[in-house]
C-alpha positions, 0 to 999 in steps of 0.5 A: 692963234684965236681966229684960227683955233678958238671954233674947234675950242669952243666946241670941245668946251660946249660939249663939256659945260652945255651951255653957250655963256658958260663956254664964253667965259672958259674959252678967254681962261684957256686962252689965257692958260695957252698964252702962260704956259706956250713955253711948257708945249713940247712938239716931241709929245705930241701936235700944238692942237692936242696940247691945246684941246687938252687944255681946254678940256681940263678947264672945262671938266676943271669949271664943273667941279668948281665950288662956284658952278655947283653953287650956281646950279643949286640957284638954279630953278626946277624945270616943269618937268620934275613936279611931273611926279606920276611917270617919275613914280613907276620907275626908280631910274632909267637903267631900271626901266630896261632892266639893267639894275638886274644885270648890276645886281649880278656883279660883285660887290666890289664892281658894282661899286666902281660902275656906281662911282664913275657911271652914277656918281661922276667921279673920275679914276682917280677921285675913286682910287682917293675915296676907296684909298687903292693905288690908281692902278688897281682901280684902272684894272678893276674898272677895266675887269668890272666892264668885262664883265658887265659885258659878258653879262649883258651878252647872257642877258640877251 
């Protein structure tokens, strides 16, 4: 099972975490998750290879948000290139140098909060829905309502 599934693994996890050690060490846990729960796999929901890139991408989206990670990346030294304090300067942010915080500023409040939350912030659909303590069903809604519109704005911005 590992010789055959363990490369498509290994490249769903690298993309998540960007790093090749961090990915070594994930790929022996979801193995190891896959080996624990093969008995929970049901073919009548879907193939064996999405059950198991599903796992693999929960334990590395799971890895991330670990305390230990964060911990890890706050060691972490500052790269050259954020004591470059002149060009960081003439623009706040990325989206500002395109003009997008205009477009956002046009949005209502309550869909400017969700885009914040889950495009800025990180957080997931159901991170938001416990933050701003709303059913998780409204939230997929509102975002799916907040991104119409920032669609539409975007289209008259042009």
């Amino acid at each position: 099972m590992y010789d055959h599934y363990s490369g498509a693994l290994y490249g769903v996890i690298l993309r998540i975490v960007q790093s090749k050690d961090y990915t070594e060490e994930i790929i022996q846990d979801v193995f190891v998750k896959i080996w624990n729960s093969i008995h929970q796999y049901d073919s009548s929901k879907g193939r064996f290879y999405t059950w198991m890139i599903n796992i693999a991408r929960n334990t590395a989206i799971d890895y991330l948000k670990s305390k230990s990670f964060q911990n890890e990346l706050k060691n972490q030294p500052l790269p050259d290139f954020v004591y470059n304090s002149a060009e960081l300067s003439t623009t706040n942010n990325s989206s500002d140098f395109i003009g997008f915080s205009n477009v956002l500023e046009s949005l209502e409040t309550d869909k400017k909060e969700l885009i914040d939350l889950a495009y800025y912030q990180g957080y997931t659909q159901n991170e938001i829905s416990e933050k701003l303590k709303i059913p998780l069903g409204t939230v997929k809604t509102k975002m799916r309502n907040a991104l119409m519109k920032l669609k539409d704005l975007l289209k008259d911005y042009q």
